[in-house]
C-alpha positions in Angstrom: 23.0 12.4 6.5 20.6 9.8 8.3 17.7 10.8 10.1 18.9 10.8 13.3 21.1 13.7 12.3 17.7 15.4 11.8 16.0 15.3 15.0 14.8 11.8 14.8 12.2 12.2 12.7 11.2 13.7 9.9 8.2 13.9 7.0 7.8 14.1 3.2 4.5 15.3 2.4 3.8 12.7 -0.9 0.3 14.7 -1.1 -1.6 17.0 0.6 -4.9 17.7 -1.7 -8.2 16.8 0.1 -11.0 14.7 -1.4 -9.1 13.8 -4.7 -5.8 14.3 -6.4 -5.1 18.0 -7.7 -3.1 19.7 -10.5 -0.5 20.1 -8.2 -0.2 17.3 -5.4 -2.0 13.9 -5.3 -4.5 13.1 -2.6 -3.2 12.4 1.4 0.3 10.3 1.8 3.0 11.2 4.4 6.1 9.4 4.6 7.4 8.7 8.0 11.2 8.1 8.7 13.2 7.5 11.6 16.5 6.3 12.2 17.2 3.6 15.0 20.9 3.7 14.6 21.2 0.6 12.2 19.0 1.9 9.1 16.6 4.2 8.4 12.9 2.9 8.7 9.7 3.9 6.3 6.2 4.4 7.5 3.5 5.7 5.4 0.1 7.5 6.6 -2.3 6.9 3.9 -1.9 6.4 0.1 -4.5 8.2 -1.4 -5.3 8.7 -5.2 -2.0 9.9 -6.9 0.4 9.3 -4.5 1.8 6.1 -5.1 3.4 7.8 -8.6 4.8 11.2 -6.4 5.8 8.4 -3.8 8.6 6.9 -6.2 10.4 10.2 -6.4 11.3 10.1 -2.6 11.3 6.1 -2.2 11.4 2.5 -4.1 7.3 1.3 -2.8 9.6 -2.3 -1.8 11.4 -0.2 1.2 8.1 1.2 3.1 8.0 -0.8 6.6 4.1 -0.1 7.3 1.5 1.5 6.2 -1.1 3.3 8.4 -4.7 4.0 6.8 -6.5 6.8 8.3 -9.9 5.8 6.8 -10.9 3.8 3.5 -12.4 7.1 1.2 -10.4 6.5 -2.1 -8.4 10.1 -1.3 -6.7 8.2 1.7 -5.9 4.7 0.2 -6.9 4.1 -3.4 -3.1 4.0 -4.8 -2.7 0.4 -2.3 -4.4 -0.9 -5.6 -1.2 -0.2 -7.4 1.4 -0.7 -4.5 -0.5 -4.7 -4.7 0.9 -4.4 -8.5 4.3 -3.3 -7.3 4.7 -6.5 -5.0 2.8 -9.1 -6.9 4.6 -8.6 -10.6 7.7 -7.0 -9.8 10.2 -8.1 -12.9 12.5 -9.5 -10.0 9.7 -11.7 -8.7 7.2 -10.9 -6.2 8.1 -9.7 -2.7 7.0 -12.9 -0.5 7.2 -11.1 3.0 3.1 -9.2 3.1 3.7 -5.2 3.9 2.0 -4.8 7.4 -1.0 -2.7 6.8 -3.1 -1.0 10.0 -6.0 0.6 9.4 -10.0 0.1 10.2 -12.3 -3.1 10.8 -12.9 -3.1 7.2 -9.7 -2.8 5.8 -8.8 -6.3 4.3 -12.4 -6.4 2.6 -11.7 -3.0 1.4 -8.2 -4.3 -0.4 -9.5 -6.7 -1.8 -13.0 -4.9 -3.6 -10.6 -2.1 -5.1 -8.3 -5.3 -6.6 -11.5 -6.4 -9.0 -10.5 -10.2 -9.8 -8.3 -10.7 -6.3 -8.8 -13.1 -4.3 -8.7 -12.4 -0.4 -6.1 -14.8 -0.4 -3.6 -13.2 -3.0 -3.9 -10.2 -1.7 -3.1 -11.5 2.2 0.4 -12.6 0.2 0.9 -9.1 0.0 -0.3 -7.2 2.8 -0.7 -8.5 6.5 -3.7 -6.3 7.5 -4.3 -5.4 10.9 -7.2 -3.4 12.6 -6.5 -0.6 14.7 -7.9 0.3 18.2 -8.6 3.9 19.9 -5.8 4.4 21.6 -3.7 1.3 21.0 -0.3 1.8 20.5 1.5 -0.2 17.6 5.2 -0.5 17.3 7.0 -0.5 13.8 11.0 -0.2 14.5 11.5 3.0 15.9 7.9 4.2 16.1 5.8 4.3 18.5 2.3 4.8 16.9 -0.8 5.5 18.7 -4.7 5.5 16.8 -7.3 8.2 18.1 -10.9 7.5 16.9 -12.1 10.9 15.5 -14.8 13.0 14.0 -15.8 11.5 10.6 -18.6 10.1 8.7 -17.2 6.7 8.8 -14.6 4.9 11.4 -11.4 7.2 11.0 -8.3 7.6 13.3 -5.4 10.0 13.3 -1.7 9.0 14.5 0.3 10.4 16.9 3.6 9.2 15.4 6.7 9.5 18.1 10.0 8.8 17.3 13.5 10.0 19.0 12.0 11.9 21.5 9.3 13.6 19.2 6.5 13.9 18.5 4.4 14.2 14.8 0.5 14.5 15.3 -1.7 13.7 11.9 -5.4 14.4 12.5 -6.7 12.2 9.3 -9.9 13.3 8.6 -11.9 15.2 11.2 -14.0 17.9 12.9 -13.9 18.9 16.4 -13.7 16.1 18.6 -12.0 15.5 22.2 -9.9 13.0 20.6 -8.0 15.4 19.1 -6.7 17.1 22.8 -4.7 13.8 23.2 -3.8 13.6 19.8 -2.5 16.4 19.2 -1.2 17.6 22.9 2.9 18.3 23.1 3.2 17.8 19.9 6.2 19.1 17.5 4.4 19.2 14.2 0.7 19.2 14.1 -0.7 18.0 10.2 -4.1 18.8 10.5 -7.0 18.5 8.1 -8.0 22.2 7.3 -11.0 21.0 3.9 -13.5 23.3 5.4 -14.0 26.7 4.9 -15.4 29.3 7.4 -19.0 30.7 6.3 -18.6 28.7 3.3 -18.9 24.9 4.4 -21.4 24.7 7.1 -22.0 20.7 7.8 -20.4 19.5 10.3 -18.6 16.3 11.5 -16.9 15.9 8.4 -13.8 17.9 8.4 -12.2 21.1 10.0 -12.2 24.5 9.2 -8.4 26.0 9.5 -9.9 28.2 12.1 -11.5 25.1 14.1 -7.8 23.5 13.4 -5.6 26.6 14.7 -8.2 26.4 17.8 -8.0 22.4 18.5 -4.1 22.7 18.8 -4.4 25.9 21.0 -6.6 24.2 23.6 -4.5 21.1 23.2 -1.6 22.5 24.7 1.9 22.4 23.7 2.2 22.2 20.4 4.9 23.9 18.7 4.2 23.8 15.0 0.7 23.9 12.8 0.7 22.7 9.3 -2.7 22.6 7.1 -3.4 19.7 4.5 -6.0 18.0 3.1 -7.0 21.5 0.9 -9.1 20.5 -2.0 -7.8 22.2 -4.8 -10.6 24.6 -4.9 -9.9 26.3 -2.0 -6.9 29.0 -1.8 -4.5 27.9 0.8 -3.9 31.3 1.4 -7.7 31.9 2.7 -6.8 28.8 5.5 -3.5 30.5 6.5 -5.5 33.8 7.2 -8.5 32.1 8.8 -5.8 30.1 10.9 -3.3 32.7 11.6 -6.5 35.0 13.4 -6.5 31.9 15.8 -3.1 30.6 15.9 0.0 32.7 17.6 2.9 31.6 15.9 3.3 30.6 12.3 0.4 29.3 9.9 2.5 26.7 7.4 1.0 24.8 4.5 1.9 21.4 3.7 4.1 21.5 0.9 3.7 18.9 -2.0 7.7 16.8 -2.4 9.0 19.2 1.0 10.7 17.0 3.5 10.5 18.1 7.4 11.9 17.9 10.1 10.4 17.2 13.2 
């Protein structure tokens, strides 16, 4: 079956733990596929701590298209360290064409820092690094991938990935913000960061609540299906489904670690 015979679009949630890898799932990756009638084409949201390793049971690291960085905290993009290995020393020789990499300003520094002994140079051979813009869309085969500046200690976007007519929305990182009405707006599957508890976690501008999640995709309008990630494995997921199912009208689902979606 290709993934045009489901939907268009659909996503493998590689890991779904916030702030660092748990016993259960390693720390944020989503793969990405679409079909455009000629072969099926890979993108991945973020390659936290653990995921490369989970990653490898759904796909070879040589076939992912893009990768899209949501922010550079080592839970969203510590494993490119070992996707650099997977290129540069491969026992079939290196892969010579760089992996297009989007992310923040600071990305390409950021690559090469985690790499100690790298050269910017050497690791340019292997990823072809591009900073994002609010609101700027970037094409990768079938995709159609638009960054939203949101709510975050330090410069984070999340996607709005569309794809044969539809639509996923990934919040990254985030509290309340008005980015996330566009975002997230019409959108089949909403992943949405859900690391904060109610009466528990008081700071804000660092992440959402489940409740403050349920509630961003109600006012944004249109979206038919909520799914909460980014729980740190000291949280009960079940405490975020409740606290977004009192807001929420339909179903509450939690990101699964190794499910594949459709959307």
């Amino acid at each position: 079956m290709t993934v045009a015979d489901n939907r268009g679009m659909r996503v493998t949630i590689v890991g779904c733990s916030g702030s660092f890898a748990g016993p259960s799932s390693p720390a944020s990756s989503y793969l990405v596929q679409a079909d455009d009638g000629e072969r099926t084409w890979n993108v991945l949201l973020d390659l936290g701590s653990g995921a490369l390793g989970a990653l490898q049971r759904h796909l070879d690291p040589a076939a992912v298209d893009a990768l899209f960085l949501s922010h550079l905290h080592p839970d969203h993009c510590s494993d490119v360290t070992g996707l650099y290995v997977t290129r540069k020393y491969r026992p079939e020789g290196e892969l010579t064409v760089p992996l297009p990499v989007f992310g923040p300003k600071d990305t390409a520094d950021q690559l090469v820092r985690m790499y100690h002994g790298a050269s910017p140079d050497e690791v340019a051979r292997h990823f072809e690094v591009t900073s994002v813009e609010d609101g700027a869309v970037v094409e990768v085969g079938p995709f159609r991938i638009t960054p939203y500046a949101v709510n975050h200690p330090v410069e984070a976007y999340g996607y709005r990935v569309e794809a044969g007519g539809r639509v996923l929305a990934f919040t990254g990182d985030t509290d309340s913000c008005d980015a996330l009405g566009g975002l997230l707006g019409g959108a089949d599957l909403a992943l949405m960061d859900a690391a904060f508890v109610e009466g528990r976690d008081e700071t804000r501008g660092i992440h959402l609540t489940a409740a403050r999640a349920a509630q961003a995709a109600l006012d944004a309008g249109g979206v038919e299906r909520l799914m909460l990630t980014h729980l740190p494995p000291w949280n009960d997921p079940e405490t975020a489904r409740a606290e977004a199912a009192a807001v929420w009208t339909g179903e509450v689902e939690l990101a699964d670690p190794d499910a594949t979606y459709d959307v």
